[in-house]
N, C-alpha and C positions, 0 to 999 in steps of 0.2 A: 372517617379518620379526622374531621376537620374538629375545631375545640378542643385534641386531646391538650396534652402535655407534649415537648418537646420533641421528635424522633431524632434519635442519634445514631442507629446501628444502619448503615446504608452496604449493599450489595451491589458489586457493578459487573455488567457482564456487555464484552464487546462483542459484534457481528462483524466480517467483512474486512476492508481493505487497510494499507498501513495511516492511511487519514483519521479512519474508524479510529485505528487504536492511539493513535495520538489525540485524539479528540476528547477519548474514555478517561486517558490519563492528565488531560490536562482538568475537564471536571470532576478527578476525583479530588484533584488538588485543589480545588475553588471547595469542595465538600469540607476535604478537611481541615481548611482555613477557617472554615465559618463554626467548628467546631464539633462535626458529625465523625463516629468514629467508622471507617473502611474494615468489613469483613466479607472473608470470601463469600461469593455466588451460594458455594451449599451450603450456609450456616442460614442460620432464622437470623432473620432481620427486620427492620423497621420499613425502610423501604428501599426496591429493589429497581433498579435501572438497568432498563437492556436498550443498549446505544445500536439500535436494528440496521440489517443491508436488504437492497432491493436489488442488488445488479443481476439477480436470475429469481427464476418461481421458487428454487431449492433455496437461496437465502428469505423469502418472502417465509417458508414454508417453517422453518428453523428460528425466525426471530419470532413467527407467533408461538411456536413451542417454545421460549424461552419464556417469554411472557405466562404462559400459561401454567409453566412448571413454577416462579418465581409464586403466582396465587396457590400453589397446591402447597407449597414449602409454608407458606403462614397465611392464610385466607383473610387473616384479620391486616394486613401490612399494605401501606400505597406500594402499586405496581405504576411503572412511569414507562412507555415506550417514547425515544426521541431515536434522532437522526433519520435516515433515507425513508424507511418503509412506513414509520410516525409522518413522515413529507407528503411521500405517494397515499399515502391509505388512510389517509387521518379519521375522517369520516364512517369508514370500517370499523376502526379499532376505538374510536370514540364510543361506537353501540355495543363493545364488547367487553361481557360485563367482570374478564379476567383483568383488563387495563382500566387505571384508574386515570392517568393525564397523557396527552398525546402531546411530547414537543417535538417539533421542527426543525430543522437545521436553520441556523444563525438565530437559534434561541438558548443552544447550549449554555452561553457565558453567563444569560439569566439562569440560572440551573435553581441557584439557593435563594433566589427573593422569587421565584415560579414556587418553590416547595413551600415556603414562608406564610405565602398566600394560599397554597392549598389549606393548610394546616390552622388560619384564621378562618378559613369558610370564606375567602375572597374569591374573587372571579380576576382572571389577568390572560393577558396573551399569548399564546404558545404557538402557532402555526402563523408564519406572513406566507402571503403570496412572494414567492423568489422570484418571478419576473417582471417584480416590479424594486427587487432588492439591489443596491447598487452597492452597499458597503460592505465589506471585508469581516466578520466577525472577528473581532481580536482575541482567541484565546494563547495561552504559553502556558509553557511547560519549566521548571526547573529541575528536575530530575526525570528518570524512566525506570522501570521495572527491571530493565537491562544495568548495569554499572560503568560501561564503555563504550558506548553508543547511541543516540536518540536520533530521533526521528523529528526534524522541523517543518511544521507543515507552513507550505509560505503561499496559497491559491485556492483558491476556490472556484466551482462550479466551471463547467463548460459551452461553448457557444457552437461544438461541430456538427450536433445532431446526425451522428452515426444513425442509420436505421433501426441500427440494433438495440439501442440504450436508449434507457429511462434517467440517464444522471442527469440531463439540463435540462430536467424536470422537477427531478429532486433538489436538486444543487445551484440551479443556477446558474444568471452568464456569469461569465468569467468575473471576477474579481483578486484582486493582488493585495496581497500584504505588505503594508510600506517597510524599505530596506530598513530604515534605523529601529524598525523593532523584530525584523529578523535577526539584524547584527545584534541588538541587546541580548536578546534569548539566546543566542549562538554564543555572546560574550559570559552570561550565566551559566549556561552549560559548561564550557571552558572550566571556567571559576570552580564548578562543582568537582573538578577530574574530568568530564566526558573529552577523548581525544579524535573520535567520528560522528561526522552529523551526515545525516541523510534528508537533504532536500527532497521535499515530497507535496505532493497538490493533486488535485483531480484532474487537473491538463495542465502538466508544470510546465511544457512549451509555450502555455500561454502567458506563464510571469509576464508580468508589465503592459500588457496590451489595452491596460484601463488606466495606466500610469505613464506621467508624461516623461519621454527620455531615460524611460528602462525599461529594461528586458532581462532575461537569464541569466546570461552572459554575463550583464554588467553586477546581478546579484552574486551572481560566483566569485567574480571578482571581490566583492567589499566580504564575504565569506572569509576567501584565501587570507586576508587580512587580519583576521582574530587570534591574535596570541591563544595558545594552549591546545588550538585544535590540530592536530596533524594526519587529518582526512576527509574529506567531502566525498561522498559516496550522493549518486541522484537518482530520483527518482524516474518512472517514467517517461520516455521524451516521444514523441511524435517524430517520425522519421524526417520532416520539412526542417525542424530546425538544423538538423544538421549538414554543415557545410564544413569547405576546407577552412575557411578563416575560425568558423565555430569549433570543429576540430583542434586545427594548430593551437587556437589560443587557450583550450582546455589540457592540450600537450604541453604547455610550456607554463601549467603553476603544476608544481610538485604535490599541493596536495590532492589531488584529483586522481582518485579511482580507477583504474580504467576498467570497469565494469559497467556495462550498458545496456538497457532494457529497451529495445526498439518496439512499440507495439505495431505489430503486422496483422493478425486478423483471418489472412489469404495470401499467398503465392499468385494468384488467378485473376487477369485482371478484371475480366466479367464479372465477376465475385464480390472484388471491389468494389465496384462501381455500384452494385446492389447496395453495398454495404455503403456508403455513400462515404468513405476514404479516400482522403486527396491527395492520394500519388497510384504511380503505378508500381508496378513488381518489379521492373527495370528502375525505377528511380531509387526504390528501396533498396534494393543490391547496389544501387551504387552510394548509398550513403554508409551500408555496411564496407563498402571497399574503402572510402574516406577514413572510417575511424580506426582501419588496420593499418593506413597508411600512415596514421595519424601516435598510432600506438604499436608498441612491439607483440604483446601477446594480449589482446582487448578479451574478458569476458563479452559476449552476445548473446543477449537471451530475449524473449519473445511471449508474445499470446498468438494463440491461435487458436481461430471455432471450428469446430469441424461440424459439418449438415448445416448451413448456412441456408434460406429457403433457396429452391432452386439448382443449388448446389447439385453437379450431375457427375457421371464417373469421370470422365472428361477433365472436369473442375478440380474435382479432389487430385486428381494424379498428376495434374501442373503444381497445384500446392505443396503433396508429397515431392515432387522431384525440386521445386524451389526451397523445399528447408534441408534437403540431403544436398544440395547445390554453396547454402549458405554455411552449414554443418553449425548449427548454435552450439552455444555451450549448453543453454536449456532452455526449454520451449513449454512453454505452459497449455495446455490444453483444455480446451473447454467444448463442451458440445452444446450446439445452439438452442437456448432455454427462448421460449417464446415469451413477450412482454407484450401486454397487453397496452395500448397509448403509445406504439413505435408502428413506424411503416411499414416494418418488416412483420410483427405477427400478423398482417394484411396481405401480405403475400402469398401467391400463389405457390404450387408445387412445394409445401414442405416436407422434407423430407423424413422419413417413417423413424421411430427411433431405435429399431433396431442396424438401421442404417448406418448411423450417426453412432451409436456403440461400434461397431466394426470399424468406421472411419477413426473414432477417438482410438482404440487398440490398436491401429497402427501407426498412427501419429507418436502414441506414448511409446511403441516399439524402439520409432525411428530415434525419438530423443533419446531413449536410451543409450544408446549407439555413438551419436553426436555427443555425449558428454560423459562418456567413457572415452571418446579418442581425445576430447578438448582435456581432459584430466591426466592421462597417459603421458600427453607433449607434457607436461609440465614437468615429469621426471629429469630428475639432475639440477632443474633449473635451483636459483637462490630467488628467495622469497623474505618478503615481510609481512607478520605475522600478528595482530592485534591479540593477545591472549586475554581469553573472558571467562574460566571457568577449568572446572577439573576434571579428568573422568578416569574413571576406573575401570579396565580392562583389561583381561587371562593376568588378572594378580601383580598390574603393576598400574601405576597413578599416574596418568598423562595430564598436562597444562593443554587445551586448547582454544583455539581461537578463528578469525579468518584473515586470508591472503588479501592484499588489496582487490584480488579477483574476484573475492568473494567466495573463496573455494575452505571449507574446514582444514584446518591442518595440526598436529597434537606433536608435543614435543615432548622430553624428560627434561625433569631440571631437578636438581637438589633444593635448590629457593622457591620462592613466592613470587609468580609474574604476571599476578595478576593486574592487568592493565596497561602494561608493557609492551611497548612493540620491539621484535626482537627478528633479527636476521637469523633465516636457516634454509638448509638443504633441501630439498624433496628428496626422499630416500624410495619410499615406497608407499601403496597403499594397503589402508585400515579400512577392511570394506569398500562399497561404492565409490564414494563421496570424502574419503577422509585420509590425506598425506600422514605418514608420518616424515618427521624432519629431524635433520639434525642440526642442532643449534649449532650457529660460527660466531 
């Protein structure tokens, strides 16, 4: 590929989590600055980018067939594999002769002087050791693929060494994004229309803990602050930061969500502790009692593994009765994928996977359940409504959008709302998952 003439037709294809996808979008943007033009994944291209996830063997297994499908689409085109599983596997996917560059994470932002030098037959860097990384890569975003809401990623990498995960391996310790260029891209986004940002990191608990004299708390704050935005929605928190004063003072700026992703993991606290999670099951319930106390109807929702190693009937049945105990609004479910370089695939007693299927079907039961009653209470209530889009359903055209909850909800209107936030009723539901409302 190197000597040719120019490549302009660039393919991007994201793997994995909402970092991932803010990551994808912020280098397609640095692409098409520099002049290359953005076409879908299945068109022939010049060269194809699959921004890969390692957080199970089923993402490992999925970003090499991305890669692989990407050389069958045009065999003649640079294949580039970067982010987690390009971190973890470099050396793999370096001898494999479907990829042509292996980048790294906190090499993204080099994306176009990395491809520049492919393309002269230059040699350049793409993989650093991460623990030895202490800065922040600074990429931004001014738009998103959405039109009313984006995604700011403000943290990188983690320092808790869960048994379970490979990310502060891939990712790194912790690092922070400085506030005055969160607030600038928060104040860009504004600027552009965006009226919801979603604070998002790979341990956002950890905001500031490599920065002197902040933390979350105080980034939410300078957030609330930005003309044009009228919602902060967050990302994942770690059940430690939350406290009553963390609570109260997230109850007392208006724009704040009350929609909350607590990561839990286990109900159990032997489980835990395997799991090398720094609380207990009791601590965790009482952080979900703080933010009910704190909020009037708080979305809560969750991860959970179910076949953890070890994990025994015992185990699992403290966990099921601790999320039928907590009743989330939705529980995420995952069954425990073995990683190879964690303490945990080291473990003894793992458990069979037909195990661990039967464990996850009843987990996925119980959520069911729990957010069908969390959706049910919301009948009658009055809501607000960010409207994103339109749909068509039994032959009539609905406006919908979501509640601060985070719950879908679809209105009638004669006008155009789109982007609009708009008071209405809960009437009844449209399927699972979807109010309909009447506007007030």
């Amino acid at each position: 590929m190197a000597g040719g003439g120019k490549m302009k037709r660039v393919a991007l294809h994201n793997l994995g989590c909402k970092v991932n996808a803010y990551e994808t979008e912020a280098m397609q943007q640095l692409l098409e600055e520099a002049g290359y033009e953005i076409v879908p994944f299945e068109d022939q291209a010049d060269i194809y980018i699959v921004n890969t996830c390692t957080v199970t063997n089923v993402a490992d297994r999925k970003s090499r067939q991305m890669l692989h499908r990407a050389r069958r689409q045009n065999p003649h085109a640079l294949v580039a594999a970067v982010g987690c599983y390009a971190q973890a596997a470099g050396e793999k996917l370096a001898g494999d002769e479907g990829v042509d560059l292996v980048i790294g994470n906190n090499k993204k932002k080099e994306l176009v002087s990395i491809l520049k030098a492919w393309e002269e037959g230059r040699k350049t860097e793409t993989l650093l050791d991460l623990k030895q990384e202490k800065e922040y890569e600074e990429l931004f975003i001014t738009r998103t693929a959405g039109h009313t809401r984006a995604y700011v990623k403000v943290q990188d990498g983690c320092s808790q060494f869960c048994s379970y995960c490979i990310i502060p391996y891939t990712r790194g310790r912790v690092r922070s994004r400085r506030r005055e260029d969160v607030c600038r891209e928060v104040g860009r986004l504004a600027e552009n229309g965006y009226q919801e940002v979603i604070l998002t990191g790979i341990h956002l608990s950890s905001y500031g803990a490599d920065l002197e004299g902040e933390n979350l708390l105080s980034l939410i704050r300078a957030v609330h602050e930005i003309p044009g935005i009228r919602r902060i929605r967050l990302g994942s928190l770690e059940p430690g930061i939350v406290t009553e004063e963390f609570a109260k003072a997230l109850s007392g700026m208006e724009k704040i969500c009350p929609h909350f992703h607590l990561s839990l993991q286990s109900g159990c606290n032997d489980t835990l502790k395997r799991m090398n999670r720094r609380y207990t099951a009791e601590e965790y319930e009482e952080k979900c009692g703080i933010l009910r106390e704190a909020f009037a109807h708080p979305a809560l929702t969750t991860d959970v593994i179910a076949g953890f190693p070890g994990e025994t009937r015992e185990e699992f049945e403290e966990t099921l009765a601790f999320l039928k105990r907590i009743a989330f609004f939705e529980t995420h479910i995952f069954k425990y994928s073995r990683r190879q370089g964690t303490r945990a695939a080291a473990m003894e007693n793992q458990v069979p996977e037909e195990v661990k299927a039967e464990r996850s079907r009843i987990l996925l039961e119980l959520d069911r359940k729990n957010t069908a009653g969390y959706v049910l209470a919301q009948m009658g209530r009055q809501v607000e409504i960010l409207i994103e889009e339109t749909l068509e359903l039994d032959g009539k055209v609905y406006q919908t959008g979501h509640t601060r909850e985070y719950i879908r909800a679809a209105v009638l209107s004669g006008r155009d709302l789109t982007n609009q936030i708009v008071s209405a009723r809960v009437e009844k539901l449209m399927g699972e998952r979807l109010f309909l409302c009447k506007l007030l």
